[in-house]
C-alpha positions as CSV (number, residue, x, y, z in Angstrom):
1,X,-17.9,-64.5,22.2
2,X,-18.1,-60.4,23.2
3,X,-17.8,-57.6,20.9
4,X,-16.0,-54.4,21.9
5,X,-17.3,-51.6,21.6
6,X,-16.2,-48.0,21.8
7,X,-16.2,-46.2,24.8
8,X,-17.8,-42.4,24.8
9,X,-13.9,-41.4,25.9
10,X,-13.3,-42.9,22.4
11,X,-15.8,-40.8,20.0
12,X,-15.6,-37.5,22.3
13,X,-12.8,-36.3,19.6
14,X,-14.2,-37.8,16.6
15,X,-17.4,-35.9,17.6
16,X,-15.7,-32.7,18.4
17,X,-13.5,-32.9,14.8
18,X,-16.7,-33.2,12.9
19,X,-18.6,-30.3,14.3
20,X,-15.6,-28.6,14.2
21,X,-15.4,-29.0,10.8
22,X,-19.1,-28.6,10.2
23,X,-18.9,-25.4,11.4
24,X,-15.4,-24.5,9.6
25,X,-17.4,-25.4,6.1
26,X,-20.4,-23.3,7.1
27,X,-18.1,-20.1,7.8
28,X,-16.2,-20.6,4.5
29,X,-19.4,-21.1,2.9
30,X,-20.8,-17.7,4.7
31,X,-17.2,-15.6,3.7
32,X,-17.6,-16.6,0.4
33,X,-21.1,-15.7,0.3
34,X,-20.4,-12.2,1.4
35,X,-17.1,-11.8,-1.0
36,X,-19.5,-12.9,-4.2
37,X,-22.7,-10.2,-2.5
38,X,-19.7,-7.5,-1.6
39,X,-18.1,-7.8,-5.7
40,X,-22.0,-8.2,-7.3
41,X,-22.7,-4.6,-5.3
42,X,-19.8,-2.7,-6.1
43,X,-19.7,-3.8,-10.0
44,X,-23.5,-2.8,-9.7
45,X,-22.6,0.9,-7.7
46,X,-20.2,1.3,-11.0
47,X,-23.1,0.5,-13.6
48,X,-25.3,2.9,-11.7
49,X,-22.6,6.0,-11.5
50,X,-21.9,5.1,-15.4
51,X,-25.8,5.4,-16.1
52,X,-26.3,8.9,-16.5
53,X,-23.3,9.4,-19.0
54,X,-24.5,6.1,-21.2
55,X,-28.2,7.4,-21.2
56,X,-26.6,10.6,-22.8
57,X,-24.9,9.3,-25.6
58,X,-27.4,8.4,-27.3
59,X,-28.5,5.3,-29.1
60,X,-26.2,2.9,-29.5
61,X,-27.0,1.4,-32.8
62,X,-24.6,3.5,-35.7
63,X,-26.0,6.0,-37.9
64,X,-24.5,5.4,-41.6
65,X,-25.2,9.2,-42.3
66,X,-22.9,10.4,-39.5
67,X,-19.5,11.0,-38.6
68,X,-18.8,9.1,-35.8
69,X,-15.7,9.9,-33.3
70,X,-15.0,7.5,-30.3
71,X,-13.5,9.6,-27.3
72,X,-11.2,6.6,-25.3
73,X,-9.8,7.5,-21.3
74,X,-10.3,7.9,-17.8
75,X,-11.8,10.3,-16.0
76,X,-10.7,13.0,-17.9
77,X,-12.4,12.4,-20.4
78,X,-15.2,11.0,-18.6
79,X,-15.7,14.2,-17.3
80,X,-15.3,13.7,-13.3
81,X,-16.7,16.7,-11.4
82,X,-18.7,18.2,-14.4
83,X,-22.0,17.0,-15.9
84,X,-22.0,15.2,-19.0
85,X,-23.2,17.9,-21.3
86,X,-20.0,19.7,-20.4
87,X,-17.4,16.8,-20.7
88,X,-15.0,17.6,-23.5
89,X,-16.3,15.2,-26.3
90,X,-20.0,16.5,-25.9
91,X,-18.5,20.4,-26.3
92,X,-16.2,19.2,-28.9
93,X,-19.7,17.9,-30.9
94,X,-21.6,20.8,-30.2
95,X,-18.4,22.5,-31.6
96,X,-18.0,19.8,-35.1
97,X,-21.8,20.2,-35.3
98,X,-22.0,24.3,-35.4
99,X,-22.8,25.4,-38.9
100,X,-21.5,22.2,-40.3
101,X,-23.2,20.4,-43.1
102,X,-22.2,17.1,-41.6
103,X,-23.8,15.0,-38.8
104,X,-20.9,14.4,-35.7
105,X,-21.5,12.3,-33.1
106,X,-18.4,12.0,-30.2
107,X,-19.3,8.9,-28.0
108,X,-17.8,9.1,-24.7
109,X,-16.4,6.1,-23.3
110,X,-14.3,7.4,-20.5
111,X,-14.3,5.4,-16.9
112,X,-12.3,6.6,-14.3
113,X,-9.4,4.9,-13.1
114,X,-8.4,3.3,-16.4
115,X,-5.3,2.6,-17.2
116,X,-4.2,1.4,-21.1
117,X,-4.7,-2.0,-19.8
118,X,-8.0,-1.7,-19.5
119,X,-8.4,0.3,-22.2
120,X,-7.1,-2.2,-24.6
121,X,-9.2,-5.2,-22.8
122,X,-12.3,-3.0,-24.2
123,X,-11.1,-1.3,-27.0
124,X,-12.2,-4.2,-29.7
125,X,-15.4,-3.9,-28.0
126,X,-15.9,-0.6,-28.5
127,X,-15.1,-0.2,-32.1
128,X,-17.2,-3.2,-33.5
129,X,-20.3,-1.7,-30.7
130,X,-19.9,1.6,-32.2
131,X,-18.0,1.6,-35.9
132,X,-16.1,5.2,-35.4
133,X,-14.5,6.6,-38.3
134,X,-11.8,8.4,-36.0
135,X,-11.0,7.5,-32.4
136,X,-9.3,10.1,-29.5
137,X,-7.2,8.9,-27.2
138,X,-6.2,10.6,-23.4
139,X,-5.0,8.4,-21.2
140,X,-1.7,7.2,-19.3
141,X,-1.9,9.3,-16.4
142,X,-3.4,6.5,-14.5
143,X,-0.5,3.7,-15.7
144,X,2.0,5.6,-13.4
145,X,0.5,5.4,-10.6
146,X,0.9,2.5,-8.4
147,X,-2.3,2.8,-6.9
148,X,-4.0,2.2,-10.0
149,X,-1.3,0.4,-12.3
150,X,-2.5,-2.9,-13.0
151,X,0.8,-4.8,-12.7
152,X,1.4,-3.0,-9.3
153,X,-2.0,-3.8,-8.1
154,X,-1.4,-7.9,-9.3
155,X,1.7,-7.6,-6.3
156,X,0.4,-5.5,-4.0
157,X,0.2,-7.4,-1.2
158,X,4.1,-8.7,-1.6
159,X,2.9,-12.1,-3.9
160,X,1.5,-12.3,-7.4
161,X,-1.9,-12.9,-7.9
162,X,-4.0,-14.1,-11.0
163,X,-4.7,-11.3,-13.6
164,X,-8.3,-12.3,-13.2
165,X,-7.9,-11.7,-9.3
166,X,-6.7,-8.3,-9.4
167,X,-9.7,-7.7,-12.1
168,X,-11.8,-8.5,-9.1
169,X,-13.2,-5.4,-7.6
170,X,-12.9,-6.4,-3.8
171,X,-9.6,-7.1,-5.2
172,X,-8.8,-3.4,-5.9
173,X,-11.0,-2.0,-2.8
174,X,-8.3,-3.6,-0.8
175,X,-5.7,-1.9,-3.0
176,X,-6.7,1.6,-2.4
177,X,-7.4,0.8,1.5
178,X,-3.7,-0.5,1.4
179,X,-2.8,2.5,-0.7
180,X,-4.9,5.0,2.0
181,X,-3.1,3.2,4.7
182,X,0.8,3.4,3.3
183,X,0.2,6.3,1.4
184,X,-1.2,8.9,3.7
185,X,-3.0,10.7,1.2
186,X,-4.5,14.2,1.7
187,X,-7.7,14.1,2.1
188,X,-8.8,18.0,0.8
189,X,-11.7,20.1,2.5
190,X,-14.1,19.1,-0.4
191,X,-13.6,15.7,0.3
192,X,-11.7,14.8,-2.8
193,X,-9.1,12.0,-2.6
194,X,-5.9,12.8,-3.9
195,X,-3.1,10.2,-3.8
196,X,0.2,11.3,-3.5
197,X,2.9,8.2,-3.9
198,X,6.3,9.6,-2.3
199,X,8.2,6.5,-4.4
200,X,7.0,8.4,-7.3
201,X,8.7,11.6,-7.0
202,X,12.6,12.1,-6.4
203,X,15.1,14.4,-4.0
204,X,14.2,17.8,-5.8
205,X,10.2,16.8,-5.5
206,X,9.9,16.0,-9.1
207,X,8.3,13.1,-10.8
208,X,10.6,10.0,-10.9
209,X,10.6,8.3,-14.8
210,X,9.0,4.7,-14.0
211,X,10.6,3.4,-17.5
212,X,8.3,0.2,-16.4
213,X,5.2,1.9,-16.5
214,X,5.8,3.9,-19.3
215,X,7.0,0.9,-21.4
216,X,3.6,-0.7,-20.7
217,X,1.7,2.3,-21.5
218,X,3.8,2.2,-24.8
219,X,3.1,-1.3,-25.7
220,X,-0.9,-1.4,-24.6
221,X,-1.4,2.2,-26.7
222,X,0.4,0.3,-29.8
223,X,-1.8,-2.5,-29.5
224,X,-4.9,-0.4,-29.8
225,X,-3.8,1.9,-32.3
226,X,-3.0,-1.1,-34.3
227,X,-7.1,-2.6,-33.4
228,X,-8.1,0.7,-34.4
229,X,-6.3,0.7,-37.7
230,X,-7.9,-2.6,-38.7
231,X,-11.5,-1.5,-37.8
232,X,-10.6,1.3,-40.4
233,X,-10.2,4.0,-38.0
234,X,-7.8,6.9,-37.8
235,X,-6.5,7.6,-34.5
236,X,-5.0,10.7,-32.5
237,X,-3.1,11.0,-29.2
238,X,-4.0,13.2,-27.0
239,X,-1.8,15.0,-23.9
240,X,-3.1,16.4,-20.6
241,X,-4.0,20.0,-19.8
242,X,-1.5,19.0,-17.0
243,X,0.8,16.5,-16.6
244,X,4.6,15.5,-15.4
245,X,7.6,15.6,-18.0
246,X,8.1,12.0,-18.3
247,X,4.4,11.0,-19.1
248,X,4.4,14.0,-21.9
249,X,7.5,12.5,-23.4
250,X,6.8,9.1,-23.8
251,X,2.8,10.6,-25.2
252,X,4.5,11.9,-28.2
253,X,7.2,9.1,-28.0
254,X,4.1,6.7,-28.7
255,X,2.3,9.0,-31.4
256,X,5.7,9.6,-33.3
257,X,6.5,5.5,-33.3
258,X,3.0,4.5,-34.4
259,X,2.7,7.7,-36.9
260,X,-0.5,9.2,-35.5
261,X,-1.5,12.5,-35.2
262,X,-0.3,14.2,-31.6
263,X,-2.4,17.1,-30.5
264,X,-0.8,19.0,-27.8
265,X,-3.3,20.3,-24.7
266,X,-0.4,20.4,-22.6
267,X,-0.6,24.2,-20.8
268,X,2.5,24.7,-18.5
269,X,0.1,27.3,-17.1
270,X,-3.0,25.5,-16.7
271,X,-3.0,25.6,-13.0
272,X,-3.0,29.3,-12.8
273,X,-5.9,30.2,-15.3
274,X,-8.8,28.5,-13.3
275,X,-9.2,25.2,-15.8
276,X,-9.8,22.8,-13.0
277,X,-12.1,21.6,-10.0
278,X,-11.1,21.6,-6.7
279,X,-9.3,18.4,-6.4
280,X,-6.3,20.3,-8.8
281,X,-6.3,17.8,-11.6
282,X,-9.5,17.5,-13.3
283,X,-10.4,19.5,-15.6
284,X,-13.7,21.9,-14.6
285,X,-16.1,22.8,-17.4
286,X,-14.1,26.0,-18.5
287,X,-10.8,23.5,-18.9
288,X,-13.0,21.4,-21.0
289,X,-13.9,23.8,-23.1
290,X,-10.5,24.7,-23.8
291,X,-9.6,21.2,-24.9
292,X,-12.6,20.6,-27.0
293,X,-11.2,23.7,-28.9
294,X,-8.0,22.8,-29.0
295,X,-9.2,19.6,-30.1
296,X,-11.3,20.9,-32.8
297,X,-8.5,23.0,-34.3
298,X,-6.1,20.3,-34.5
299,X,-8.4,18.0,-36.6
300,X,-8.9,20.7,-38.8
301,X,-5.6,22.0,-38.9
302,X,-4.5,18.3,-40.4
303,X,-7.8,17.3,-42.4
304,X,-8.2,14.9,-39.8
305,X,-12.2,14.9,-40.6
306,X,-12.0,15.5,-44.4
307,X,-11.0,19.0,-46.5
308,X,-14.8,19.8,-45.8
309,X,-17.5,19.7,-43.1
């Protein structure tokens, strides 16, 4: 009886499929490896640049005897290309603080490139973290533009993607270098970024009404008015210094529909009186100030804080 047995001709591919695949595995293993490294060090670069602005709100633990307001937005309010100190909530508690009898404490919780999406995914968070009696909101800016508009960014790439894939960081780096790449935006001499989407604006150079966006902003700012509200909270809506038509409409749109107060920083000539930084958009200390004051008076103006402080 003889046994056959398989020629070296015969394993030569077998061999060849299962190093091939060997080394397939190890390179999926080693991309994967870098994509978890790449995400861990940009989510750590974001808790690094946040540092200095956390370290200077204080402690985190609520003070009974104060009156605690919980300033909600993007980079506005977190104060991009200022220091902290000069941020509007921190002027606008120097200014509730001066020669009052009271104790107020504005926590600043602003993180640039937030949209109401975000906002709302933290806002529960924030209240039961840091039990404010009156919350400002200034945000929406950031929902109309496609760069950073979360349902946008979830189709970038011409397919829809998982909500918790375009919460990945890596996720939105590639967003903004598709954005850089389709965009061409203007890169200024200070080295500021500033996008410019040309399916934003129309014939006449204006700003194009995205009812989509703005719908979303309407329904997210709804939802965390209504959070607010059952945390015991009042709320007010803020507006930009500067801002297109559309956006201002639908800000006191949503303040009118939920019935919160609306306070109005909206300064058709803002761009000529020196109240931002280079980049044209945010605020510089000076503009700040002027919306801490305006801030002030409105709460005042409508007992927002009590007849008394």
């Amino acid at each position: 009886m003889t046994m056959e047995t398989e020629s070296p001709k015969d394993t030569q591919p077998q061999s060849r499929w299962r190093r091939w695949s060997r080394r397939a595995v190890l390179e999926l293993g080693y991309l994967v490896f870098l994509l978890v490294l790449l995400e861990a060090m940009l989510r750590l670069a974001g808790w690094i640049w946040l540092v200095p602005r956390n370290l200077s709100q204080g402690p985190t633990n609520p003070n009974d005897s104060e009156i605690r307001i919980l300033a909600i937005g993007e980079s506005t309010t977190f104060g991009q290309g200022v220091s902290p100190e000069d941020a509007y909530p921190k002027q606008l508690e120097r200014m509730l603080n001066d020669g009052s009898e009271k104790t107020y404490r504005v926590i600043n919780t602003g993180v640039p490139g937030q949209t109401s999406t975000s906002i709302l995914r933290n806002i529960r968070y924030q209240m039961e973290t840091y039990r404010p009696q009156f919350v400002l909101g200034l945000f929406g800016i950031n929902d109309t533009n496609e760069a950073l508009n979360d349902l946008s960014a979830r189709v970038a790439f011409g397919f829809n993607v998982p909500e918790w894939v375009a919460d990945l960081r890596i996720y939105r780096l590639a967003c903004i270098v598709r954005d850089y790449a389709l965009h061409h935006p203007k890169i200024e001499e200070h080295g500021a970024w500033t996008f410019f989407d040309r399916d934003q604006r129309g014939e006449d150079g204006g700003w194009v009404d995205n009812p989509f966006f703005l719908e979303q902003l309407k329904r997210n700012t709804a939802e965390i008015i209504e959070i607010v509200r059952s945390e015991g909270a009042d709320y007010a809506m803020l507006s930009y210094l500067k801002s297109n038509e559309p956006l201002r409409k639908v800000l006191v749109e949503i303040a009118e529909e939920n019935d919160v107060l609306y306070i109005d920083l909206f300064d058709e000539e803002a761009g000529n009186k020196g109240l931002f930084t280079a980049d044209g958009f945010h605020p510089n200390e000076e503009g700040h100030r002027v919306m801490a004051e305006k801030i002030y008076e409105g709460l005042l103006e409508n007992e927002s804080l009590g007849e008394s402080r």
